[in-house]
LUMKOL-640709 format. One record per atom (N, C-alpha, C, O): x, z, y; residue in one letter. Coordinates in steps of 0.001 Angstrom, whole numbers, plus 500000, padded with zeros to 6 digits. Example, Ala and Ser with C-alpha at 12.3 -4.5 7.8 and 13.67 -1.06 7.14 Angstrom:
513190507800494310a;512300507800495500a;513200507800496700a;514236508465496681a;512850507080497750s;513670507140498940s;512900507870500030s;513409508039501138s;
! end
This chain:
459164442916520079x;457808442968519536x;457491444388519088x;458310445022518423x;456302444902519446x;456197446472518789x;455069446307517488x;454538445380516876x;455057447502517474x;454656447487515633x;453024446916515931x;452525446220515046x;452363447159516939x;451089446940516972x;450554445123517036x;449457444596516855x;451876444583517369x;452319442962517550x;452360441953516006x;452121440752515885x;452832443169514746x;453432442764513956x;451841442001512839x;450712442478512715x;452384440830512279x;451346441000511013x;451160441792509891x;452179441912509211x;450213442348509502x;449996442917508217x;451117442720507230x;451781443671506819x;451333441398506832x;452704441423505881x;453702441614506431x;454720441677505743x;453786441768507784x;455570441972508206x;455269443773508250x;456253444513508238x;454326444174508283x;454271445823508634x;454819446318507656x;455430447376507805x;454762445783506574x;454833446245504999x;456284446305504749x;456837447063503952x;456958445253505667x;458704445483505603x;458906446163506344x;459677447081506064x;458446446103507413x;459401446699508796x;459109448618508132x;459977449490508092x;457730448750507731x;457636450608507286x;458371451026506230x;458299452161505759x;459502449636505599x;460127450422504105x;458718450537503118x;458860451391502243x;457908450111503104x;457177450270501740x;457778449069500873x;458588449304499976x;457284447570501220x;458354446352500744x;459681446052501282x;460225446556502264x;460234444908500267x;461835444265500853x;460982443374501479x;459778443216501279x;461671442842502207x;461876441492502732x;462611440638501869x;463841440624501922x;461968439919501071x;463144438538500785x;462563438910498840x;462455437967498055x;462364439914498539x;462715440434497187x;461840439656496539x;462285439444495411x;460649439046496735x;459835438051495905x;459345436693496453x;458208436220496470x;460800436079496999x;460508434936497604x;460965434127496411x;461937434419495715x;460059432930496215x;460242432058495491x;461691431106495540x;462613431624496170x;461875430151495102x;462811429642494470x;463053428353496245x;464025428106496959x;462439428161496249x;462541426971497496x;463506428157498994x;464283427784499873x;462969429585498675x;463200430078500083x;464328430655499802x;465113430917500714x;464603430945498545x;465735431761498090x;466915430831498713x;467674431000499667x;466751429779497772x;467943428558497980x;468352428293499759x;469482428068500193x;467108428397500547x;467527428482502027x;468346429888502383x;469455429861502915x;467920430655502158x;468665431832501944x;470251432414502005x;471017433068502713x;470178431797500930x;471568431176500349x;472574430340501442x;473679430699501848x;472009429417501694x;472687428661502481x;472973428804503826x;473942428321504412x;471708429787504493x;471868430600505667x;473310431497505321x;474165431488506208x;473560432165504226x;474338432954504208x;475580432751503724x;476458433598503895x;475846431376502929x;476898431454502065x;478047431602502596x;478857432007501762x;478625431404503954x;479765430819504768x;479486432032506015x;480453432383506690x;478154432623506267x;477997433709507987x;478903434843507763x;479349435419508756x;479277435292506422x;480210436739506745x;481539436297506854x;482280436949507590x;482028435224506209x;482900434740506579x;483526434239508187x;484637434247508717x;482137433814508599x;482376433514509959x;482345434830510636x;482219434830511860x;482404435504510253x;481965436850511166x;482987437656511432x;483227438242512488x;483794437666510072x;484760439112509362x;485910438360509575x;486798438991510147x;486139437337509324x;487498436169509035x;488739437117510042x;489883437463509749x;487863437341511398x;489122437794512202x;489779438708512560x;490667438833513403x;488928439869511336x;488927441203511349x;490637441721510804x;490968441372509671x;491541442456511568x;492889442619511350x;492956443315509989x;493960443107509309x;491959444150509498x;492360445165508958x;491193445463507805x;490127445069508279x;491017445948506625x;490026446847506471x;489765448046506550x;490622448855506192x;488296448560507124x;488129449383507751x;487825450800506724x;488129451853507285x;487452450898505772x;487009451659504866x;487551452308503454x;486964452690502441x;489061452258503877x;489597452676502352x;489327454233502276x;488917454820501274x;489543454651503168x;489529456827503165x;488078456846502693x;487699457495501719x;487101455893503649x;485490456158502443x;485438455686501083x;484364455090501008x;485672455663500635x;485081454373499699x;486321455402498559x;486278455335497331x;487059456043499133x;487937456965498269x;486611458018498171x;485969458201497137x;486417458491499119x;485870460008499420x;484183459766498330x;483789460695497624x;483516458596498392x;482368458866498371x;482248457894496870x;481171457872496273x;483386457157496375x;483360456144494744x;484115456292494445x;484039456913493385x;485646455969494912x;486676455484493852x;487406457221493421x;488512457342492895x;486758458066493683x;487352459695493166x;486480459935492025x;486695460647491044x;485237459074492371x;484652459980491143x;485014458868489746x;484482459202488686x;485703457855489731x;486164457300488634x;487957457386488559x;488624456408488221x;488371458292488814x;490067459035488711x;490373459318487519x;490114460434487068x;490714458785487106x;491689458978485473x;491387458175484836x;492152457978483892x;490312457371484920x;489552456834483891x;490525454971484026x;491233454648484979x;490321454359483169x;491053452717482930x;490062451837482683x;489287452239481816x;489717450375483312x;488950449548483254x;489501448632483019x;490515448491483702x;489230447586482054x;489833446408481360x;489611445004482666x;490491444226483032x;487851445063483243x;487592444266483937x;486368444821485007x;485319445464484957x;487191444158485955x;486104444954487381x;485484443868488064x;486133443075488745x;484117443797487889x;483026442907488898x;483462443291490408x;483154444459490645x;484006442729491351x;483801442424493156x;482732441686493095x;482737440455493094x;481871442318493047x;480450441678493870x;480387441464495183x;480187442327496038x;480577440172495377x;480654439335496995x;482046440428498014x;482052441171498995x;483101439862496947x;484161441408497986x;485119440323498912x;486307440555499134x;484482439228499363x;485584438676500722x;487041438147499465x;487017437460498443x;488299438960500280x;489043438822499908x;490183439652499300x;491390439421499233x;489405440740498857x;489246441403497824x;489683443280498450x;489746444359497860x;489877442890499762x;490593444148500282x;489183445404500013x;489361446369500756x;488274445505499392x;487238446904499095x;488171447300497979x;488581448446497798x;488386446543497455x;488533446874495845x;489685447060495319x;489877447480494178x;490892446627496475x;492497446064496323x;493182448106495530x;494054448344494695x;492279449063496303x;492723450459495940x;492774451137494239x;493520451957493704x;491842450505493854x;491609450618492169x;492534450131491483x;492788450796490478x;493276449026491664x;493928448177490977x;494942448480490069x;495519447681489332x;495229450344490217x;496095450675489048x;495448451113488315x;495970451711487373x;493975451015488416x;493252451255486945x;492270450635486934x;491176451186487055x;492418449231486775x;491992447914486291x;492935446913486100x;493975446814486750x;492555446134485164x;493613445118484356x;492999443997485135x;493883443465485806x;491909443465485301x;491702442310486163x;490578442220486936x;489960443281486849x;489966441339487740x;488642441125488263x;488130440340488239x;488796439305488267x;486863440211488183x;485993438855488446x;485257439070489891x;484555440010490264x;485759437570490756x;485043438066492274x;483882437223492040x;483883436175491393x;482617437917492781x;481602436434492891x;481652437030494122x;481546438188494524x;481891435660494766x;481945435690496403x;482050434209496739x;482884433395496344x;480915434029497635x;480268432113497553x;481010431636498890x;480717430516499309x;481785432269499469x;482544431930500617x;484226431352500348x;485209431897500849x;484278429920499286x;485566429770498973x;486552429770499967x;487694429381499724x;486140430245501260x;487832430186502232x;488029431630502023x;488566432217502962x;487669432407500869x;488274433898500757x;489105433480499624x;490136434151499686x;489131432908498898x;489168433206497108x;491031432610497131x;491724431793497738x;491152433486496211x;492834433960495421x;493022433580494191x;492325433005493354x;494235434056494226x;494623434442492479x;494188436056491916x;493622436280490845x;494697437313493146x;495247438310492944x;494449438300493578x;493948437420494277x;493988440426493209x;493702440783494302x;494364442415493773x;493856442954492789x;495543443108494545x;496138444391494900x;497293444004494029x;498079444947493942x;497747442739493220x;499006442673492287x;498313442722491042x;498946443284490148x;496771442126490628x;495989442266490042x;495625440928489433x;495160440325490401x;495560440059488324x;494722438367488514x;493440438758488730x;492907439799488346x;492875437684489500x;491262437678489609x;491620436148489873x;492550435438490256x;490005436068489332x;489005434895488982x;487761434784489719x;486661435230489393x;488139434013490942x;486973434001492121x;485561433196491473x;485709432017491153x;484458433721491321x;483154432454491050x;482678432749491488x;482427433925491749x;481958431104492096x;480840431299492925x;479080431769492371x;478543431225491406x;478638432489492929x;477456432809492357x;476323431908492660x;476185431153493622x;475375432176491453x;474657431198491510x;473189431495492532x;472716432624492662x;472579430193493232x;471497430616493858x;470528431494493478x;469894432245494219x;470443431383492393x;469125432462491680x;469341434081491724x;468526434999491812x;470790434063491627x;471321435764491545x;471563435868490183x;471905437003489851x;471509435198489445x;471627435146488053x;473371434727487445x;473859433613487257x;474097436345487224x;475812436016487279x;475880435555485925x;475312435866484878x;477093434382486399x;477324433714485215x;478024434336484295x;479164433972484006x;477470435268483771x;478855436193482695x;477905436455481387x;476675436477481440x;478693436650480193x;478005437240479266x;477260439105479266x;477556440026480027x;476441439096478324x;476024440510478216x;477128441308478377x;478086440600478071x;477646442780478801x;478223443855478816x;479982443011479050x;481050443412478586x;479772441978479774x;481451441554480171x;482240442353480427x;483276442591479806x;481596443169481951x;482645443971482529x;482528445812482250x;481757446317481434x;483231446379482904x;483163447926482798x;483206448201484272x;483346449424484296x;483176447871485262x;482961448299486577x;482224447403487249x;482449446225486974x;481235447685488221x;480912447118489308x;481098447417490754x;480688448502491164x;481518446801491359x;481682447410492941x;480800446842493616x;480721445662493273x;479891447181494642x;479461446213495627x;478809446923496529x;477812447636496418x;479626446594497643x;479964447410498640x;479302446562500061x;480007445678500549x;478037446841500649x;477155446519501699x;477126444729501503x;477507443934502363x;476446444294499841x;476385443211499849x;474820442942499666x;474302442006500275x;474294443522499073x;472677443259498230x;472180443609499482x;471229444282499087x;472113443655500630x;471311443188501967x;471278441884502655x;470574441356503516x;472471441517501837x;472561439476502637x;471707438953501431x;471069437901501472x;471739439465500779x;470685438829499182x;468799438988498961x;468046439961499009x;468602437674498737x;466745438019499385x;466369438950498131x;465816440048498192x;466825438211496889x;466006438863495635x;466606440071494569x;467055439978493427x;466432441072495346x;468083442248495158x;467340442856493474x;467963443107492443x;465864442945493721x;465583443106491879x;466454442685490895x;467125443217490010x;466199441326491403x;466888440096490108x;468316440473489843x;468745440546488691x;468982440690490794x;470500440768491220x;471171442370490559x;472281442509490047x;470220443345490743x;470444444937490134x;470639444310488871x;471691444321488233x;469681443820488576x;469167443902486782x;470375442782486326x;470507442996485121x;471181441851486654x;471812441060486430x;473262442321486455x;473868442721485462x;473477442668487712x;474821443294487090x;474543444876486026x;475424445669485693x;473520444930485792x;472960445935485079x;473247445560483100x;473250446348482154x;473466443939483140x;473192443390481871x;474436443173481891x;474860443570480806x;475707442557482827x;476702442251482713x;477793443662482590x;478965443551482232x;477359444534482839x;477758446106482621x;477807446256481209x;476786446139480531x;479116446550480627x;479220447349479615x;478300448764479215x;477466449131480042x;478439449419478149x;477737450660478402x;479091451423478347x;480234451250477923x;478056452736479264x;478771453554480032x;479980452736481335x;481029452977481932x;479049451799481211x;480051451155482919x;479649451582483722x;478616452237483579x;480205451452484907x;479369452194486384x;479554451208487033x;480232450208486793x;478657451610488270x;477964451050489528x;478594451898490578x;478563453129490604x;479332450884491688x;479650451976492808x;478797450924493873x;479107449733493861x;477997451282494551x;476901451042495437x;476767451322496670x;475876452163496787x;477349450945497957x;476755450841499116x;475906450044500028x;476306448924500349x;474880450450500442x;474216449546501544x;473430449924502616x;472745450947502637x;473498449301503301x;472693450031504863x;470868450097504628x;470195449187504144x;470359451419505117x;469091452206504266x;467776451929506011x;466651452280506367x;469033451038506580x;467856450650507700x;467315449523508000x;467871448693507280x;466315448857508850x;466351447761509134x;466903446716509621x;466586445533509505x;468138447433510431x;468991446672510941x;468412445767512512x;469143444938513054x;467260446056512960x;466419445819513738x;465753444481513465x;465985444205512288x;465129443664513959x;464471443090513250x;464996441535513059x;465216440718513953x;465116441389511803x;465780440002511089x;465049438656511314x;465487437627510801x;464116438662511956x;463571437592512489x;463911436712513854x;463456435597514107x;465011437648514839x;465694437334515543x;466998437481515743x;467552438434515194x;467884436431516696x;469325436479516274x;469647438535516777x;468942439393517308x;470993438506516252x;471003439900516607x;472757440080515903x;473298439996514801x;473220440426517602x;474501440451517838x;475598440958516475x;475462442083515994x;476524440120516017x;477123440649515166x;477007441015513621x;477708441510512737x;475338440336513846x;474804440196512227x;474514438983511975x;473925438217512737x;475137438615510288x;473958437297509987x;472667437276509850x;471943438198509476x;472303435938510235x;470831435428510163x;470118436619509592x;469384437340510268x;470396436812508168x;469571436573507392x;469351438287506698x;468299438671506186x;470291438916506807x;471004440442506493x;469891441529506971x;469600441434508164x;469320442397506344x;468560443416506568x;469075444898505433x;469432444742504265x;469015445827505919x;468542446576504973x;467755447095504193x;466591446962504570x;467951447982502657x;467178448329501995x;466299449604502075x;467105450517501893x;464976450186502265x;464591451287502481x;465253452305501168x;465211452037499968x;465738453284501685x;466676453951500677x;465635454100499196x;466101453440498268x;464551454721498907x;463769455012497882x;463424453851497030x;463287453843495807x;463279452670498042x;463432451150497136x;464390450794496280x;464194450353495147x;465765451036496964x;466752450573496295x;467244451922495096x;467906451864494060x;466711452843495663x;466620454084494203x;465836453183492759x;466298452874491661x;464523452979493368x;463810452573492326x;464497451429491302x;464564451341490076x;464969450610492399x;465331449544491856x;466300449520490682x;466162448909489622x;467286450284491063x;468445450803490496x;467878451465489162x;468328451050488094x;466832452558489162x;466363453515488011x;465469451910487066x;465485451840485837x;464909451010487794x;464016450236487004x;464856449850486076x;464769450139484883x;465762449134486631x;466800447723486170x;467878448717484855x;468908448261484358x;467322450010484558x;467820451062483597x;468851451712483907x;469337452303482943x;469798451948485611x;470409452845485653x;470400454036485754x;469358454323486343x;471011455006485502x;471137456207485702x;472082456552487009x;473278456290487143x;471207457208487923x;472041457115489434x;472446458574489722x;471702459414490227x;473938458800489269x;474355460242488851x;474934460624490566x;475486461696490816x;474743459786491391x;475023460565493046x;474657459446494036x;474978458281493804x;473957459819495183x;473482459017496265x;473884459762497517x;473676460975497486x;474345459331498457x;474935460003499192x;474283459443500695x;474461458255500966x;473852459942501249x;473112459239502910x;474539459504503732x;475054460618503635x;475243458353504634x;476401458618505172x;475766457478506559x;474679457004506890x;477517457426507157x;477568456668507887x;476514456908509040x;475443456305508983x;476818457878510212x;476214457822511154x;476754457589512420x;477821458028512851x;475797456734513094x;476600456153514202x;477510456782515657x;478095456127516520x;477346458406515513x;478284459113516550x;479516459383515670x;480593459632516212x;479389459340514249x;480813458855513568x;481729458525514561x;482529459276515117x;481503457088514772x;482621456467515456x;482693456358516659x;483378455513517234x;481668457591517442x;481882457579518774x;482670458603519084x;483388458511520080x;482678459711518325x;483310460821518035x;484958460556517654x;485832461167518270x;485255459670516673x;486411459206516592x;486832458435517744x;487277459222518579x;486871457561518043x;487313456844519547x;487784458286520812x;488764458364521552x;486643459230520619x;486857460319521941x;488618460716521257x;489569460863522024x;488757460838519670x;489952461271519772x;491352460191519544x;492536460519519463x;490675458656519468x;491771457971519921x;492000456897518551x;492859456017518607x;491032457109517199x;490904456702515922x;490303455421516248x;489136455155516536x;491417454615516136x;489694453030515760x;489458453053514649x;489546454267514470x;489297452788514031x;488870453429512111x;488143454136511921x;488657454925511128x;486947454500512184x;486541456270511747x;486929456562510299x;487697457414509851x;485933455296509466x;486274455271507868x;487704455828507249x;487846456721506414x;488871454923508000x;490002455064507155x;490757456264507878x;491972456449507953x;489406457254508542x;490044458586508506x;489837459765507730x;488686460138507957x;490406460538506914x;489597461720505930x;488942462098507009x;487752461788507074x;489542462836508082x;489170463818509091x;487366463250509480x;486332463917509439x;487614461488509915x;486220461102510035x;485410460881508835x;484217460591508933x;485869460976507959x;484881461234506880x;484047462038506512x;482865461877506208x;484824463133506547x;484105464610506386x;483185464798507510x;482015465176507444x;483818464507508483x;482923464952509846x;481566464133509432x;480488464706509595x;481593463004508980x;480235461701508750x;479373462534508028x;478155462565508202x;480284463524506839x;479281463316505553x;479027464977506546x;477865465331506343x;479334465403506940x;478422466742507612x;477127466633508414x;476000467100508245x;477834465636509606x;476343465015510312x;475680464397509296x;474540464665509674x;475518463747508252x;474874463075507306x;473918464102507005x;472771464309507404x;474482464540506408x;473979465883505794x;473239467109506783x;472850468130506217x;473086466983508092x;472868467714509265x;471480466438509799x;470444466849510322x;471640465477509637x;470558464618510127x;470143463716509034x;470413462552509328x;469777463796508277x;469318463106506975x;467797463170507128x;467126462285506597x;467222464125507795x;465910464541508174x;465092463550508708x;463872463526508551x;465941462472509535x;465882461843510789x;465625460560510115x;465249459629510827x;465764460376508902x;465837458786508381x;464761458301508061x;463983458804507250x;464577457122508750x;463347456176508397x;464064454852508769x;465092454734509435x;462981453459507955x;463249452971508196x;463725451779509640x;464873451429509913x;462979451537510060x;462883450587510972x;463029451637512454x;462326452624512670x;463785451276513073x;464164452319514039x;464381451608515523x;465187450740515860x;463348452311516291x;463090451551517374x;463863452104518803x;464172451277519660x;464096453286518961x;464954454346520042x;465899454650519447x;466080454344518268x;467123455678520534x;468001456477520268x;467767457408519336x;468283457608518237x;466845457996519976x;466699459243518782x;466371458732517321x;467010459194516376x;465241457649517093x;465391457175515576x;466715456995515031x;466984457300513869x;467664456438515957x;468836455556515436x;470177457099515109x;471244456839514552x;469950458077515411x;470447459226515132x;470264459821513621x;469603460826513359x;470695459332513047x;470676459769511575x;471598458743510607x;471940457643511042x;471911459125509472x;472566458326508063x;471766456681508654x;470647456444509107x;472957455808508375x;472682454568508119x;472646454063506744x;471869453135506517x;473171454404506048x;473536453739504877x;473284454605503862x;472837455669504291x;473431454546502348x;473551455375501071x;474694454366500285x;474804453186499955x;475566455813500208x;476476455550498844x;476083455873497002x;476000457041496621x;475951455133496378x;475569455439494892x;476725455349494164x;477678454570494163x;476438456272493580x;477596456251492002x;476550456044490859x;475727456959490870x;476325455095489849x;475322454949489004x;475958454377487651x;476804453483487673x;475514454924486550x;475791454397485264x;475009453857484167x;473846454241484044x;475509452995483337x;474776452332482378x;475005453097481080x;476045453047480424x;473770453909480739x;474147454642479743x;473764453580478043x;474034454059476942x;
! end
């Protein structure tokens, strides 16, 4: 379908001015939900390995090095392998992840306490529970990502942080099936999910535009399946990142659109 096809309210998502999903009522949410609770599971289940520890060093878990956390939020982390690297400086975790064929005891030699989250986005925890949040390319399977900021925003200690990734594109268009994604999964226009983040009262002390897709075409030429869990492909990412950042918009219809940062990494705190 091209843009001239689209309705007035779908134009408004597909250009990054609105989310998709972010002020759907309570009846569509709950479908939502259920489209999604069990699809990454079906998706990832058979995946050998995780793919992203050298990032997720390079672009979050360095800039919290020295520091000790009593309790760390996995926001929707599978089976816990994002987060398994921290674990000598955190005492425990709380996972919310609604896919119980992931959920443990442990996660890195760590206890965790898998719960399921609730349809609304509304985490079942008290005010300032934890001191970390992770959540790492999840608030795109989620319709109402407002509600959801501001929720781990309240369950944040002060001076807790936010380590934040998610894909800053459309993902092409979520109204049809589309190979290798769930139903329901879109991305956030990067300046939205800024806002969102600054509304819900964080302070977003680094954003990083990464993840571009000759990344891993570039790695393969030298023989890497991983790009992520390579430094070498890391650096190379965050250069082209940083070399085509120019290029980013949302909804991306050619090659040449699709040539730029996919995603943004945040480091953000609750002051």
């Amino acid at each position: 379908m091209t843009d001239d096809q689209l309705s007035s309210d779908m134009k408004k998502y597909f250009s990054g001015e609105c989310l998709y999903g972010d002020d759907f009522d309570a009846p569509s949410i709950k479908q939502w939900y259920q489209d999604e609770e069990d699809a990454y599971y079906d998706l990832a289940h058979s995946i050998p390995s995780y793919e992203y520890h050298q990032f997720n060093e390079y672009y979050g878990y360095s800039s919290i090095a020295g520091r000790k956390f009593k309790v760390c939020l996995a926001f929707g982390c599978a089976n816990g392998d994002d987060v398994k690297s921290i674990s000598n400086i955190v005492d425990r975790y709380i996972a919310l992840e609604p896919a119980e064929k992931w959920w443990k005891n442990e996660i890195g030699g760590k206890p965790a306490q898998y719960v399921k989250p609730s349809v609304s986005g509304t985490i079942p925890l008290e005010d300032g529970t934890v001191e970390i949040g992770v959540c790492l390319g999840v608030l795109h399977h989620i319709p109402n990502v407002t509600h959801v900021v501001s929720e781990i925003y309240r369950v944040l200690s002060v001076n807790g942080v936010l380590l934040l990734r998610e894909p800053i594109f459309s993902m092409g268009d979520w109204r049809q099936k589309r190979k290798g994604l769930t139903s329901r999964e879109r991305g956030i226009p990067p300046q939205l999910l800024l806002d969102i983040l600054r509304n819900a009262g964080f302070e977003v002390t680094a954003a990083y535009p990464c993840m571009v897709p000759i990344t891993a075409r570039i790695a393969r030429l030298f023989g890497i399946t991983n790009a992520y869990n390579s430094r070498a492909m890391v650096f190379l990412d965050r250069f082209c990142s940083l070399l085509l950042r120019w290029n980013m918009r949302y909804h991306r219809r050619n090659i040449l659109e699709k040539l730029a940062p996919t995603s943004l990494y945040i480091v953000a705190t609750k002051n």
